[in-house]
Backbone as numpy.savetxt, mean C-alpha at the origin, in Angstrom:
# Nx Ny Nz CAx CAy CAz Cx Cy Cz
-14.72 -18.82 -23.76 -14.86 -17.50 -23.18 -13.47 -16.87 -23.00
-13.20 -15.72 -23.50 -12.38 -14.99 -22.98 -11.99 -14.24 -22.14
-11.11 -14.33 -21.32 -10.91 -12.99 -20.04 -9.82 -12.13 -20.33
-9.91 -11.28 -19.88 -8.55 -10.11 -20.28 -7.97 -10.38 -18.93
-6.71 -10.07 -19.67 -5.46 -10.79 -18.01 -5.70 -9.80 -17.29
-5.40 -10.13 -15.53 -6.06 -9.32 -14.46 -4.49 -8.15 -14.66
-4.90 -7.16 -14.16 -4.08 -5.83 -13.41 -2.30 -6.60 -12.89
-2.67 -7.87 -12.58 -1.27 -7.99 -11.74 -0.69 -8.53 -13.37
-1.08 -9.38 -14.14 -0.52 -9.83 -15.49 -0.06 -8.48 -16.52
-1.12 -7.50 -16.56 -0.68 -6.15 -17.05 0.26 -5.52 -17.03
0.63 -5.51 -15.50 1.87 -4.42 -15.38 3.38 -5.34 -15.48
2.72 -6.86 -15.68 4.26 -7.42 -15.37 4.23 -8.69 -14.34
3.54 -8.74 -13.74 3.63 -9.71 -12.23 4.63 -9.38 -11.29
4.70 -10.55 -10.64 5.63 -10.54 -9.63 6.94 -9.71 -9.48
7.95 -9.75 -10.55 8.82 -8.98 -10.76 8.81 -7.46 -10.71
7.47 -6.88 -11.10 7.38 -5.54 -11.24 6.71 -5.02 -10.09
5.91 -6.17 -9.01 5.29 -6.06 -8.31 6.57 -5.27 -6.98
7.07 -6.55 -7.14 8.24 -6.49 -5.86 9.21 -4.99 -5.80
9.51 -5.05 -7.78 10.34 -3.48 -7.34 9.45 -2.45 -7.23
8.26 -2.36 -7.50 6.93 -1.18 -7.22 7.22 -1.31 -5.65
7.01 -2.48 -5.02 7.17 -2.09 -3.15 8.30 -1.67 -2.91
9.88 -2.10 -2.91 10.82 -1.66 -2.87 11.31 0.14 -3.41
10.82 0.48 -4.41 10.89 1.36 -4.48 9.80 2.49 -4.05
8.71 2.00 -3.20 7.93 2.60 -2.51 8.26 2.32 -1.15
8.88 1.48 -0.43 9.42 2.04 1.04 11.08 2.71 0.43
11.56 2.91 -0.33 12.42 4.08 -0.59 11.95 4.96 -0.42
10.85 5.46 -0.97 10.49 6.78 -0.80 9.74 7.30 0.91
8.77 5.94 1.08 8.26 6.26 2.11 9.07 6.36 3.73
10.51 5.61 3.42 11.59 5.73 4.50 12.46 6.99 4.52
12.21 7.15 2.91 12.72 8.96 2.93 12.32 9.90 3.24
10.81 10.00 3.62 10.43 11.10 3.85 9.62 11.18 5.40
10.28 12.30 6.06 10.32 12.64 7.59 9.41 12.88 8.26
8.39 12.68 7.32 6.65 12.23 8.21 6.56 11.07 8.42
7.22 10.81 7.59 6.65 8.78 7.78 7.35 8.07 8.16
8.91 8.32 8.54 9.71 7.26 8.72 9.60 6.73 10.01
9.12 7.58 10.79 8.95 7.69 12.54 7.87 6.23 12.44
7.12 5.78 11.68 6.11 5.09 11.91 7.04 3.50 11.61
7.91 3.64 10.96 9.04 2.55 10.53 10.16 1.66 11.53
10.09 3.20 12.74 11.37 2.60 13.57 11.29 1.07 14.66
12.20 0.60 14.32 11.94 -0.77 14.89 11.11 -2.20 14.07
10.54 -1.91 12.66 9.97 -2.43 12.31 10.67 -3.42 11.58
10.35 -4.52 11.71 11.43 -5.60 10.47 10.72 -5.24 8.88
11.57 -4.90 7.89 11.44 -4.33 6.84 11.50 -4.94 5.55
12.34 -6.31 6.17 11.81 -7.76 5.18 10.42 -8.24 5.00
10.53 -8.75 6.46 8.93 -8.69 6.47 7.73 -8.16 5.83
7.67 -6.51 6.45 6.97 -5.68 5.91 6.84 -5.41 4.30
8.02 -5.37 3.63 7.86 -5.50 2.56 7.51 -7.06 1.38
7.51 -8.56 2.47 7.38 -9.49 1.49 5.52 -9.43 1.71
4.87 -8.58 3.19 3.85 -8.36 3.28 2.82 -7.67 2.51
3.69 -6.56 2.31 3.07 -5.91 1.35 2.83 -6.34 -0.69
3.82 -6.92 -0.82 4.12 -7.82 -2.33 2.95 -8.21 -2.10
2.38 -9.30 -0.94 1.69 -10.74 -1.00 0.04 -9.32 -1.24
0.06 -8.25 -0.57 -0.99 -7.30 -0.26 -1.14 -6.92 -1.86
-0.55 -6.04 -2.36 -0.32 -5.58 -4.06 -0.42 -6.50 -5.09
-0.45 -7.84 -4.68 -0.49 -8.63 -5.45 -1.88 -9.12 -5.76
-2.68 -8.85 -4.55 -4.24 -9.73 -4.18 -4.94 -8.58 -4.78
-4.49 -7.28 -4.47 -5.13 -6.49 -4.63 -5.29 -6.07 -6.67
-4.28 -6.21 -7.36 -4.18 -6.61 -8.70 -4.83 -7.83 -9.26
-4.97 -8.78 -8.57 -5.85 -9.95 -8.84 -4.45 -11.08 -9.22
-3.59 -11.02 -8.86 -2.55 -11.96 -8.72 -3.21 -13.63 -8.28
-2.39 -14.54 -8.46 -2.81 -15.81 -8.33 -2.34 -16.62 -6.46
-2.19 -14.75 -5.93 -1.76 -15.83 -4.83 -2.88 -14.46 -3.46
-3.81 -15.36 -2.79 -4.80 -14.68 -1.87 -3.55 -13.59 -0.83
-3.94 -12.74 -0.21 -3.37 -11.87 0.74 -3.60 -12.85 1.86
-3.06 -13.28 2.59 -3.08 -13.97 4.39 -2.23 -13.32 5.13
-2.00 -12.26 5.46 -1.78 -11.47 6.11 -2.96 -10.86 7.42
-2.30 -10.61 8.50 -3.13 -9.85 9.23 -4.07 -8.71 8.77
-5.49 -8.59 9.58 -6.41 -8.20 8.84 -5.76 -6.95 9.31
-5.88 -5.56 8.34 -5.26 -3.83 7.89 -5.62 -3.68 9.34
-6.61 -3.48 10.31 -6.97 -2.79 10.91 -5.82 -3.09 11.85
-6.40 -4.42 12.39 -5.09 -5.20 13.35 -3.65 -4.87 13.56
-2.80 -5.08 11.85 -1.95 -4.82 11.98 -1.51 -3.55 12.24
-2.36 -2.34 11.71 -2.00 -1.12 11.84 -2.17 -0.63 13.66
-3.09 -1.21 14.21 -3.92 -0.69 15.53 -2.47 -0.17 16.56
-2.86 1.02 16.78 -2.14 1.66 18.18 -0.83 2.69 17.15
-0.50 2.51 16.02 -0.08 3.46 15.83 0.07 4.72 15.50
-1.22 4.95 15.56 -1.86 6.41 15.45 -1.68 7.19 14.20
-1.79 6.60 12.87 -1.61 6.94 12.19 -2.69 7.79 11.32
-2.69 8.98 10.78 -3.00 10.30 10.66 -3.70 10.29 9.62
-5.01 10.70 9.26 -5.47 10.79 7.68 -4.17 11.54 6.93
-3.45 12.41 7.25 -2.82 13.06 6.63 -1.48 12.23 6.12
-0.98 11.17 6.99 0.32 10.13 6.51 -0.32 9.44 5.83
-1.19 9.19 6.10 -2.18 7.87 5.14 -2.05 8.39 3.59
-2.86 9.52 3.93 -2.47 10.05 2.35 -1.18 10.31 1.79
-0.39 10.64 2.30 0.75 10.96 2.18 1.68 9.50 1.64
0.99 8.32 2.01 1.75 6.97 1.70 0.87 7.01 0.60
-0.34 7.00 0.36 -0.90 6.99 -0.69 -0.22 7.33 -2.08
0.30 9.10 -1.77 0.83 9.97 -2.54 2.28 9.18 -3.18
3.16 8.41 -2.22 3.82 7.78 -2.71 3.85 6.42 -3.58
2.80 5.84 -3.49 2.30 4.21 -3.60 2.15 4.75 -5.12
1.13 5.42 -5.57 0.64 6.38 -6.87 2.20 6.88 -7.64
3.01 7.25 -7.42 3.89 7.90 -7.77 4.94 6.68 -8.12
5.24 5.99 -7.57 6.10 4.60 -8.03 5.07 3.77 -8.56
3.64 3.66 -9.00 3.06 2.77 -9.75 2.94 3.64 -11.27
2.91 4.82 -10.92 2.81 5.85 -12.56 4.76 5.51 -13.05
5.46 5.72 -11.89 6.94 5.61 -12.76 7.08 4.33 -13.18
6.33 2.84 -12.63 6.55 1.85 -13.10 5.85 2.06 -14.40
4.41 2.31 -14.80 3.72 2.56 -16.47 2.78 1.77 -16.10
1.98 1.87 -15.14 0.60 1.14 -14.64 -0.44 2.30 -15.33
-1.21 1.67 -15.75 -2.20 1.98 -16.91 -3.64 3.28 -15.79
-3.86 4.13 -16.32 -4.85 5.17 -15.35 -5.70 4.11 -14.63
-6.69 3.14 -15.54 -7.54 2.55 -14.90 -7.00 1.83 -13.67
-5.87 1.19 -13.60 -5.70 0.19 -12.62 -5.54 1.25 -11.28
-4.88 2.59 -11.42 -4.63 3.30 -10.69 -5.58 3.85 -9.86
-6.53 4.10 -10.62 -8.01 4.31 -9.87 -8.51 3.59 -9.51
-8.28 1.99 -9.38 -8.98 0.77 -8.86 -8.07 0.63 -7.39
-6.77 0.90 -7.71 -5.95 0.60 -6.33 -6.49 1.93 -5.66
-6.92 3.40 -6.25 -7.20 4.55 -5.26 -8.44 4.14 -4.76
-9.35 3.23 -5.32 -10.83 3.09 -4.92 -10.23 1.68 -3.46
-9.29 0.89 -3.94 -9.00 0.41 -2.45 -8.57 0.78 -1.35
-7.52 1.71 -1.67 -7.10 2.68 -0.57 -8.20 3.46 0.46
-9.12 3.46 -0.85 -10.55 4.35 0.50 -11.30 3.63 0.90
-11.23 2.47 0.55 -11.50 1.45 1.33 -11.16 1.07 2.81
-10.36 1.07 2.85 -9.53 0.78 4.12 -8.87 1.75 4.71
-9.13 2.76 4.19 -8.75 3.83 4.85 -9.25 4.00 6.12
-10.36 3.96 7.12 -10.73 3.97 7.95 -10.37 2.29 8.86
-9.63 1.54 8.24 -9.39 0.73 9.10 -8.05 1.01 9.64
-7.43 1.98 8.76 -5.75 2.15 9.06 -6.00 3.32 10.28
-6.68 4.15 9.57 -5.98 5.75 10.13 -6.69 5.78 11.32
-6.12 6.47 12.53 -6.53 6.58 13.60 -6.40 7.70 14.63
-7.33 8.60 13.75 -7.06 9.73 14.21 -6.94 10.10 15.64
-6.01 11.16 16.25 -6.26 10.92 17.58 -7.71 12.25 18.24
-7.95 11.75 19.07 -9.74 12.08 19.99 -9.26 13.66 19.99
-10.14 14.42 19.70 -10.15 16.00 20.04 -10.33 15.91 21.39
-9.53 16.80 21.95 -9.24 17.49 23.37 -10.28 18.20 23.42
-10.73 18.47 24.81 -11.47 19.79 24.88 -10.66 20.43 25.76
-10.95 22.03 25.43 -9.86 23.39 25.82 -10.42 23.45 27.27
């Protein structure tokens, strides 16, 4: 039987994986909606977190064990609108790396996935 190599073998593995994150908290530390959500955060970390995340999510040979999205994200109030907005960046360094349309729409179909475990909108006031 044959299998066609998964999404993470496609674009490259590990190597292409790591500078796809790296050059996606470049962007996402650059820009002044999102960095506020960064301050204080260890950024080694966060980023060998995210590799192990991009990697599971491509079908890489190594499971995500990381804290479950909701968890880790909980209490920082983060906005459908940053959400997308990291989105907007994640998409934009996986097209400059040469990740193929389909895989791109498989990582956007995960993103809405979990989108409601991240974002946390805050409660409407009443006037």
């Amino acid at each position: 039987m044959i299998t066609s190599p998964s999404y993470y073998d496609q674009i490259g593995g590990a190597p292409v994986v790591r500078d796809v994150v790296e050059r996606f908290y470049e962007r996402v530390l650059g820009d002044d909606d999102l960095k506020p959500y960064f301050t204080g955060i260890d950024m080694p970390r966060l980023k060998r977190h995210m590799v192990m995340l991009l990697c599971s999510v491509l079908g890489g040979p190594e499971p995500y064990e990381g804290r479950d999205l909701g968890e880790a994200h909980a209490g920082m109030g983060i906005t459908s609108q940053h959400y997308d907005k990291v989105g907007e960046h994640l998409f934009a360094v996986l097209e400059a790396a040469g990740v193929g349309e389909d895989i791109l729409r498989d990582v956007g179909l995960v993103l809405g996935k979990v989108k409601s475990s991240i974002v946390a909108e805050p409660a409407e006031t009443a006037d």
